[in-house]
LOZAZA-967071 format. One record per residue (C-alpha): residue number from 0; x, y negated, z. Coordinates in steps of 0.05 Angstrom, whole numbers. Example, Ala and Ser with C-alpha at 12.3 -4.5 7.8 and 13.67 -1.06 7.14 Angstrom:
(0,(246,90,156))
(1,(273,21,143))
% end
This chain:
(0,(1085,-12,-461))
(1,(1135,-56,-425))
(2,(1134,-34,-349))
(3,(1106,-95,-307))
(4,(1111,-113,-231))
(5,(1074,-156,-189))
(6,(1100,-190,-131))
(7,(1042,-206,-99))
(8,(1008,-228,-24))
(9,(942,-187,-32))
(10,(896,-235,-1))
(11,(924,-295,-45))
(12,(869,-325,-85))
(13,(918,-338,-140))
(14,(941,-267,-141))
(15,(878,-241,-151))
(16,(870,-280,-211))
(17,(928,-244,-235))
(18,(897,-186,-214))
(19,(838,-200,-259))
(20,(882,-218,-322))
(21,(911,-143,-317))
(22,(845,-117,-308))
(23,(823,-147,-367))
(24,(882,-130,-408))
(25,(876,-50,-376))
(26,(950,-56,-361))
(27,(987,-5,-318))
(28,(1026,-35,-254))
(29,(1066,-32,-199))
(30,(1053,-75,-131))
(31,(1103,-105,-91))
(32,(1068,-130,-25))
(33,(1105,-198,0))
(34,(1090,-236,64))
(35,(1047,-293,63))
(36,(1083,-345,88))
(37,(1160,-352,90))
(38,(1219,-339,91))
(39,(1211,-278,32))
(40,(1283,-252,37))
(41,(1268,-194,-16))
(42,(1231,-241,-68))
(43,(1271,-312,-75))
(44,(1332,-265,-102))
(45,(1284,-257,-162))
(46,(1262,-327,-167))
(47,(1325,-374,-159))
(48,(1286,-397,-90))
(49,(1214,-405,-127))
(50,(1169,-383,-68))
(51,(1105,-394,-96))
(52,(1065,-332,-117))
(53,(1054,-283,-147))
(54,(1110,-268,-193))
(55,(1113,-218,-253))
(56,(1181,-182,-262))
(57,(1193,-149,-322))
(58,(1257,-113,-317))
(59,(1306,-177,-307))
(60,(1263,-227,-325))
(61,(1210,-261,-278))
(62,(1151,-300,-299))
(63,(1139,-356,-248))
(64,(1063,-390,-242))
(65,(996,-355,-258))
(66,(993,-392,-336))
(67,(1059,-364,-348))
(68,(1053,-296,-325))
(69,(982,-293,-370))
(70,(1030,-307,-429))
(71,(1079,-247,-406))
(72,(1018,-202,-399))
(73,(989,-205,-463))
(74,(1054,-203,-494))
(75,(1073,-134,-462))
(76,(1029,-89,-504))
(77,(970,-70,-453))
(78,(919,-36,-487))
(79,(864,-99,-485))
(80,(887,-176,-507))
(81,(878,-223,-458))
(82,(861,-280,-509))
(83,(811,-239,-558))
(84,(783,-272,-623))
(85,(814,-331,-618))
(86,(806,-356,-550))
(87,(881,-372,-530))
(88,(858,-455,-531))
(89,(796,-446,-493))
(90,(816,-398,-438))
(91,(881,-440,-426))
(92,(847,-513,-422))
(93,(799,-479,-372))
(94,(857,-447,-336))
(95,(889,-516,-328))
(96,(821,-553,-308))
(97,(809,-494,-255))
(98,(879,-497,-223))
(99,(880,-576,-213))
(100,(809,-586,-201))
(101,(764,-535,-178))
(102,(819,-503,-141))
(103,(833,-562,-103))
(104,(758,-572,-88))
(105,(758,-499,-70))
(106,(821,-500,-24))
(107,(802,-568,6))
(108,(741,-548,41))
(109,(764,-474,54))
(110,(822,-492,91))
(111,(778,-561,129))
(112,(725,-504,155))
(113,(786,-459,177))
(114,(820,-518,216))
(115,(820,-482,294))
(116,(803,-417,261))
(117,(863,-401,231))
(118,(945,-404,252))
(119,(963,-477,253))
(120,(1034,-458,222))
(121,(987,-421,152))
(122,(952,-485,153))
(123,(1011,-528,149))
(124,(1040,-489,102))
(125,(992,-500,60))
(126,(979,-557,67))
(127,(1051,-577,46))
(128,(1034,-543,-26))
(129,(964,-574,-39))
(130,(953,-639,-4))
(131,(984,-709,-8))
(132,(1040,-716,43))
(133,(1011,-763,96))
(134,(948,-709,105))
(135,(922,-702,168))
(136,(865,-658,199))
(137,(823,-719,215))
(138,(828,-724,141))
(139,(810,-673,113))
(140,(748,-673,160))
(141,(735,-746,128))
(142,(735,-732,65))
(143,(691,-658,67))
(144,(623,-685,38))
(145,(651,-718,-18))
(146,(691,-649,-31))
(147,(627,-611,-32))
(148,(590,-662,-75))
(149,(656,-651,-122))
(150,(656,-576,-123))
(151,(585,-576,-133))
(152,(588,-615,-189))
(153,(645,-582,-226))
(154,(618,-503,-213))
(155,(548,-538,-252))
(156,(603,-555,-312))
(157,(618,-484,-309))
(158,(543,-451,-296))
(159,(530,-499,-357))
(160,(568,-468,-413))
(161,(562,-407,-387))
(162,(484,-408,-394))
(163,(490,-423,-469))
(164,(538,-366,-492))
(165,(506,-301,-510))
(166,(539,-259,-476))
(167,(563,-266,-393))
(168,(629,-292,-397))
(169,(660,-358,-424))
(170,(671,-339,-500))
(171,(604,-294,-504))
(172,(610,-210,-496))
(173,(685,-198,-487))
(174,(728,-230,-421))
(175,(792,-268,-437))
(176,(844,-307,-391))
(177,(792,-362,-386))
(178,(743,-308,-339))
(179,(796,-303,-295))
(180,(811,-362,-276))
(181,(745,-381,-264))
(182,(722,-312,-228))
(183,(776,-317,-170))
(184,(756,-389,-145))
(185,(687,-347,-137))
(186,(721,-297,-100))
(187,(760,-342,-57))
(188,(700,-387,-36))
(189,(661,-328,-19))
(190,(708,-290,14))
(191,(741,-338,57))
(192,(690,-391,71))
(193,(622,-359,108))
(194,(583,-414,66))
(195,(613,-382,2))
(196,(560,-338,-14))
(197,(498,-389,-4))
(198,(549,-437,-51))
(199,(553,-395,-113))
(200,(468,-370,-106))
(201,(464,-441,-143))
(202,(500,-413,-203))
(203,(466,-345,-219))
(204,(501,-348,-292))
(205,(565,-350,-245))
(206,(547,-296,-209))
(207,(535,-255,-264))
(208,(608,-271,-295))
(209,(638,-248,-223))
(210,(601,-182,-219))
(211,(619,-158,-289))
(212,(686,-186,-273))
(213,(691,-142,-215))
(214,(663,-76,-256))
(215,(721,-75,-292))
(216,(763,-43,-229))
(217,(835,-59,-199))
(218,(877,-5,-251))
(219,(896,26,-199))
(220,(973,-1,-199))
(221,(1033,44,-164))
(222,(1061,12,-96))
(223,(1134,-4,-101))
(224,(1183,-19,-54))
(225,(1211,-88,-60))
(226,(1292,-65,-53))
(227,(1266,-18,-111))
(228,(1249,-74,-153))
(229,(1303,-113,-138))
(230,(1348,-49,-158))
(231,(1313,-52,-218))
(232,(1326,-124,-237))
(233,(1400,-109,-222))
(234,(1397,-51,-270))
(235,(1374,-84,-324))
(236,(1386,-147,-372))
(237,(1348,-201,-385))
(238,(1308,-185,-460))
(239,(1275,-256,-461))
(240,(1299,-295,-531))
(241,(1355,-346,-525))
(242,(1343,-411,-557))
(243,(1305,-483,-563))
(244,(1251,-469,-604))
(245,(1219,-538,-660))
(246,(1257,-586,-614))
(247,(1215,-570,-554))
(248,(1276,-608,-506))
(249,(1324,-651,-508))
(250,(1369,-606,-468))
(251,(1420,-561,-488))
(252,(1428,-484,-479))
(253,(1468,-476,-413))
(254,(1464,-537,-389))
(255,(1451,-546,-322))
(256,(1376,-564,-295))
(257,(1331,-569,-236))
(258,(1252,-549,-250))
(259,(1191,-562,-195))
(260,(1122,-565,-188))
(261,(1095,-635,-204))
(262,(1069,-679,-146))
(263,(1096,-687,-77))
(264,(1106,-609,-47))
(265,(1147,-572,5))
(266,(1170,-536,-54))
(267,(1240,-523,-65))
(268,(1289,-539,-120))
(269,(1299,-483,-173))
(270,(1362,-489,-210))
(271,(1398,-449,-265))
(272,(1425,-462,-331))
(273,(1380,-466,-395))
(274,(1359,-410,-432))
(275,(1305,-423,-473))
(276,(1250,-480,-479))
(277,(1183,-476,-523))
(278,(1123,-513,-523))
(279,(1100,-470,-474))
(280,(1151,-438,-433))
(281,(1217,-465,-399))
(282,(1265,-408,-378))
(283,(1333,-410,-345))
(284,(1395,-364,-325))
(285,(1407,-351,-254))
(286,(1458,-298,-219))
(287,(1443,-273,-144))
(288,(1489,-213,-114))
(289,(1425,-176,-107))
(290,(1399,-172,-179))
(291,(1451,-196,-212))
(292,(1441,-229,-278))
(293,(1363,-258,-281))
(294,(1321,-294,-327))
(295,(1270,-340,-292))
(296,(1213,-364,-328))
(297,(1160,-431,-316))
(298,(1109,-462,-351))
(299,(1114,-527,-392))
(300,(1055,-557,-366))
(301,(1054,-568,-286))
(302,(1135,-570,-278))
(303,(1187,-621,-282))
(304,(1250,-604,-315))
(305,(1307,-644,-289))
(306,(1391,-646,-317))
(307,(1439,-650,-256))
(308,(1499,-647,-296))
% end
């Protein structure tokens, strides 16, 4: 089985999604702890400046965004498939839906009861990632009721199909993908908001999906030094295919481009030279005197993909 390492902030809610996906899957790993806010001087080398995470390396390529790093997982060889009998569509349309929706919801009101609770400099971080750019704490404060009424609304969507499968999670008796990106917005409302837990006693189907989610351990992954993974980036060579694949892009292998979240964020550029564009995944070239030659990888959907030259 391919050897895979997670760069990963332990409390992120994201990352514990991820954390999910290799549960499910029964995948062996290594952690890489990063800090939570930056500057991340031992992960950007890695990234081409992506400082969003968590982020999958697999030798020297890196798999960029939660989606993406699904794809990489199931494609490693773990023991367990992450999309079993057919559920590739359905766990990635709910992925999709829970990252621009209910994690929205989720982080909206999380971070509105933390305002004066928490650093103001975490707050504006991340508030530079999530919100529009004019936000303002006065706001968010506004705005609260009709993010509860929201939230309420779209965990019933949820609690709804879940009550008419047969078994407890989304496609019946075995989890996929889909699970896990529903079972960490779960764990972040009820870990980081103290109303969390009286929220989700309205969903008991819900609750059932997040305990058997949670039965099925952490894997117990190897620490790893982060200049140890970035020694073993610089060891190795990009395996990740070459190529546009069913006219997928109008660009051409090599040529120059800048990819970026969608919407208005603090996040930075990424730029490197096409490698290799899918339906699915967007990957370019990038050298850094730390790791040497890299491939970086991004989802289609959620990124812009930009020619500077």
């Amino acid at each position: 089985m391919t050897s895979l390492i997670l760069h990963h902030y332990p409390q992120s809610p994201v990352a514990h999604k991820v954390r999910m996906a290799l549960r499910i899957t029964g995948a062996s790993w290594q952690s890489v702890e990063i800090p939570r806010l930056p500057p991340k001087p031992l992960l950007v080398p890695l990234t081409a400046g992506y400082r969003r995470t968590p982020v999958l390396q697999i030798g020297a390529d890196i798999y960029c965004d939660s989606q993406n790093i699904a794809h990489a997982i199931d494609q490693s060889g773990a023991p367990c498939c992450l999309f079993p009998d057919q559920t590739y569509g359905l766990a990635m349309m709910i992925s999709n839906w829970a990252e621009t929706t209910l994690f929205d919801l989720s982080v909206r009101l999380v971070l509105t009861h933390a305002l004066g609770k928490v650093p103001e400099e975490f707050i504006r971080d991340r508030g530079s990632l999530y919100f529009e750019s004019n936000w303002t704490e006065a706001s968010l404060r506004a705005t609260l009721p009709s993010v509860m009424h929201e939230l309420r609304a779209s965990l019933g969507f949820v609690e709804a199909h879940l009550g008419a499968t047969e078994g407890v999670y989304l496609a019946g008796h075995q989890p996929c993908y889909g699970d896990a990106a529903i079972g960490y917005i779960c764990w972040f409302l009820r870990g980081r908001w103290d109303g969390g837990a009286a929220l989700l006693a309205n969903y008991p189907a819900l609750c059932v999906l997040e305990a058997a989610l949670d039965q099925l351990g952490d894997g117990q992954p190897q620490d790893l030094d982060a200049e140890a993974a970035l020694a073993i980036a610089k060891a190795a060579k990009p395996q990740s295919p070459i190529g546009i694949i069913d006219g997928a892009s109008s660009l051409a292998i090599g040529q120059r481009v800048m990819i970026r979240p969608k919407g208005e964020t603090a996040d930075p550029d990424v730029v490197g030279t096409l490698r290799y564009c899918d339906g699915m995944r967007i990957s370019i070239d990038h050298n850094h005197e730390q790791v040497g030659d890299i491939a970086v990888h991004f989802p289609v959907v959620g990124y812009v993909v930009t020619p500077i030259d």
